[in-house]
N, C-alpha and C positions, 0 to 999 in steps of 0.2 A: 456402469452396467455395459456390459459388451453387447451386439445386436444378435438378436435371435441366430441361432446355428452357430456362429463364429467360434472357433476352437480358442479355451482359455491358452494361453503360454506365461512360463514366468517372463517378468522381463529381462532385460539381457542384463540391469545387474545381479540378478537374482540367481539366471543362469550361467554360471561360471566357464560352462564349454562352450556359450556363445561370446564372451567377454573374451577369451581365448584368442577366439577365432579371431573376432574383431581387431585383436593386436597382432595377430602373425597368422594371416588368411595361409601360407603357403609355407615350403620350407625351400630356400635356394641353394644346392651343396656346388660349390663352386671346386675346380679342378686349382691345383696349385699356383699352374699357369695356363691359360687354355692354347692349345697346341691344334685346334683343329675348327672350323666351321663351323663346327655343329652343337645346334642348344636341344637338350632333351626335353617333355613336359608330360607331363601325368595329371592330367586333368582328372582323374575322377578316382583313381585310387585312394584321396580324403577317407577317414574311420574317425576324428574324432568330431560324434555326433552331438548337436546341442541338448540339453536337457528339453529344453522348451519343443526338440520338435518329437520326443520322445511325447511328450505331455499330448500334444498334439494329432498323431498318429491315433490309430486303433490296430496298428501292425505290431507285430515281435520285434525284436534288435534285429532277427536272424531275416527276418519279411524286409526290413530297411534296408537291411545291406545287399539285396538279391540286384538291387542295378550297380552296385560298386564294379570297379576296376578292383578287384582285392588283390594288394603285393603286388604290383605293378610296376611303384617305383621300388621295389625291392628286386624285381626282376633284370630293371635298366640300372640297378644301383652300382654298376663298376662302370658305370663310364663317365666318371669324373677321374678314375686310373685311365682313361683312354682319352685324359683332354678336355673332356665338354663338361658344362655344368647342366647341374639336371633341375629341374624346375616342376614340387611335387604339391599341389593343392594338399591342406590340411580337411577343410569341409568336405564334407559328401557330396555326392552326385545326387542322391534325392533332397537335399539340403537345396542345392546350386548347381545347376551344369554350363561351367563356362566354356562348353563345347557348344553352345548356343549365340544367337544374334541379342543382345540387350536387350530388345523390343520384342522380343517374342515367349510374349507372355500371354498367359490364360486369363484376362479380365475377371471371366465370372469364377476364380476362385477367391476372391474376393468380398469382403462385406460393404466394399462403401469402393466406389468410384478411385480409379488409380490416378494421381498429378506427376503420371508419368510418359514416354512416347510411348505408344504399342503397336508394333507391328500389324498390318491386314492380317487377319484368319490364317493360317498355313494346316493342311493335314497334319504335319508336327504336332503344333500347340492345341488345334483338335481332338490327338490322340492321347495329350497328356502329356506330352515330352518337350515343351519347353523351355525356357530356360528356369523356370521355377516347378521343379516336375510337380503334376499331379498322380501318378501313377509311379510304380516301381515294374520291374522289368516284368517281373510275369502277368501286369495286369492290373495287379490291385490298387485299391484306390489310396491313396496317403494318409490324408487329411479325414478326419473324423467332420469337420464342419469349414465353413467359410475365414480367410485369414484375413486379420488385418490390414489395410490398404500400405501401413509404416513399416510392415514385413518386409514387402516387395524395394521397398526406397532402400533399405536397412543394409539387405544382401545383396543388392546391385554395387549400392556405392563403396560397402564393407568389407564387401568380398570379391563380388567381378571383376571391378575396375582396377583394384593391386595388382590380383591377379595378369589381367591383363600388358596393366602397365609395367609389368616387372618383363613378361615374357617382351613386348614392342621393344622393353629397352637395351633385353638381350641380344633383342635381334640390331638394333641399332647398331652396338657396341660389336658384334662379330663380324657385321658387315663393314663397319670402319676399319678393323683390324685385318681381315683377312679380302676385304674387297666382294665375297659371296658371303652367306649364311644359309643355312639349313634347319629348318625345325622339323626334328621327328619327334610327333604328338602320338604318345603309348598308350595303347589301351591293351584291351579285353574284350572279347568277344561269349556268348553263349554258348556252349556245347551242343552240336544237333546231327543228328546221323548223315555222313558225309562232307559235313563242315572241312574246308580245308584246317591244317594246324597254324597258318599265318596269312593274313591278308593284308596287301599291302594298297595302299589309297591313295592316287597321285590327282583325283579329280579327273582321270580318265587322260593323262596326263597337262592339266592345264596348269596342276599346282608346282611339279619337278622337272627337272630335264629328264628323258627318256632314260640318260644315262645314268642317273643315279638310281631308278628304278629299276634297271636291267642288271645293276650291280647287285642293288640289296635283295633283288629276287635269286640269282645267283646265289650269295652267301649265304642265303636261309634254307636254300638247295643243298649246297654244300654240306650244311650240319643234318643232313636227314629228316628235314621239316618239310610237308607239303606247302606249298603257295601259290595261292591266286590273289589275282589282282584286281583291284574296284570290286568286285563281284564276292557279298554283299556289300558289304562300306566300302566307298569314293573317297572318301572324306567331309567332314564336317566344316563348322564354322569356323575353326584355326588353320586347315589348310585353304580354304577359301579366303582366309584373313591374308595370311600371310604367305601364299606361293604366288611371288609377284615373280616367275621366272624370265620375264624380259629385264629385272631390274638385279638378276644374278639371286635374289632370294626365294627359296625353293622349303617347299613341306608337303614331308610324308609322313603318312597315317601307317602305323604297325598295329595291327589288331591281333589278337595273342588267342587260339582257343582254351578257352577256362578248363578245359578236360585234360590238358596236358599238366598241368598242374594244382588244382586246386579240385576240393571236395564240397562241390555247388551247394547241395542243400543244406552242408553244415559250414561256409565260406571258412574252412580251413584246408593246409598246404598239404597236399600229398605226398609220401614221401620222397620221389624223385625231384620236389623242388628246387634243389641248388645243380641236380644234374642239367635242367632245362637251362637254370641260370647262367653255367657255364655255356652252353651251345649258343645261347642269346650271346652272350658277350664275346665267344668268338666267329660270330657273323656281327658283328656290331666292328669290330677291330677290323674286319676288311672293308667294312659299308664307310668307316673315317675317313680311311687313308685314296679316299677317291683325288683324282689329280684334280685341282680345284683349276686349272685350268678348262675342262670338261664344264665347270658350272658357269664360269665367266660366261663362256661361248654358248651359252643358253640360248638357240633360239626364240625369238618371238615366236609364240606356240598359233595365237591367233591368227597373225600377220602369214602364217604360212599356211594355213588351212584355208585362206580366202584364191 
């Protein structure tokens, strides 16, 4: 008997698109040879959904998918032709957001006590956002009842930590080879009156050197795309992870507005689709070819603001 409230789920052998997951949480498209610094990642573009957490939900597929990155990595998908391998989460974002701290998790959605770390309280996890969302983007609430405490252990270890450890070991691997690395972490953003069309997230610059942001705001200028910068997203938990710019490794957030290409309330592509695709990947084609001496000479960002 499961405890009062607790939402039933199959189990994951029962559930076939969790057992999925569990063997190939991501997809890594590697470049022939990589020719350039830089690793791409698509944290939250994931669509294939588990059955169990359909079971679980009292939302539509179309309600689920409202916090996706939808086509994402479809958007950065030529830049393994420019070099870099791109690194594309399979799960959802209402599933798992490994744009999150492991520890920051909502306890009380929960039936029985976590034997896991949890972070202090944060307004984040507060609002439902997570690293195990309880909401999806417009609000709603996910979960029909309380989840099993084996849920949370399940998708941490199943799904976050490959996750993760695939993208650390990318970046290991390009920093040995080219002496810098660079992760730009893709998203998507919501459509909202005045919304710029790109927003670029340097952590107000802590996470990149000035110059790489001055470039890539540039090149996204150059294709006729508004852009502002940190203002709304800075960046999250993977530029925070990994823009260690005193040590030459450096991460920028590109936030994509979803009205340039996609039809929100029914999460499919608008026609200009592959026209955006093309402007993306020729502001991506001069955001590569940055003199990676530039990223070497990364100032220590703290070290000069004292």
């Amino acid at each position: 008997m499961l405890p009062s409230g607790m939402a039933e789920t199959p189990s994951p052998a029962q559930d076939t698109d969790l057992a999925a997951l569990f063997v190939r949480p991501f997809r890594l498209l590697r470049p022939e040879g990589q020719t350039v610094p830089f690793i791409f990642a698509s944290p939250h573009s994931g669509r294939r959904y588990p059955q169990s957490l359909a079971a679980a939900s009292h939302l539509d597929p179309v309600m689920l998918r409202r916090s996706e990155d939808a086509f994402v990595d479809e958007l950065f998908g030529e830049v393994t032709n420019l070099g870099a391998p791109l690194l594309a989460a399979e799960f959802p974002r209402a599933f798992l957001d490994v744009n999150r701290g492991i520890g920051e998790i909502d306890a009380t959605m929960f039936a029985a006590p976590l034997e896991l770390p949890v972070d202090l309280p944060s307004a984040r996890v507060a609002a439902g956002l997570g690293v195990i969302p309880r909401i999806v983007r417009d609000g709603a609430d996910i979960y029909r009842g309380k989840l099993a405490p084996e849920e949370a252990k399940a998708r941490l270890e199943k799904l976050y930590r490959p996750y993760h450890q695939a993208l650390a070991a990318l970046v290991a691997e390009t920093k040995d080879r080219f002496g810098v690395a660079v992760v730009v972490d893709c998203h998507s953003m919501p459509s909202t009156l005045g919304a710029p069309q790109i927003v670029l997230g340097d952590r107000y610059g802590a996470s990149a050197a000035p110059a790489l942001s001055r470039l890539a705001e540039n090149a996204f200028l150059r294709e006729g795309l508004s852009v502002a910068r940190n203002t709304p997203y800075a960046g999250g938990h993977t530029t925070m992870l990994h823009g260690r710019v005193p040590e030459g490794i450096h991460a920028l957030q590109i936030e994509i507005n979803r009205g340039l290409y996609l039809e929100e309330e029914k999460i499919a592509k608008k026609p200009n689709f592959e026209a955006l695709k093309l402007k993306l990947t020729a502001a991506l084609t001069r955001i590569v070819k940055i003199d990676i001496a530039m990223l070497r000479a990364a100032p220590n960002l703290s070290a000069a603001a004292e």
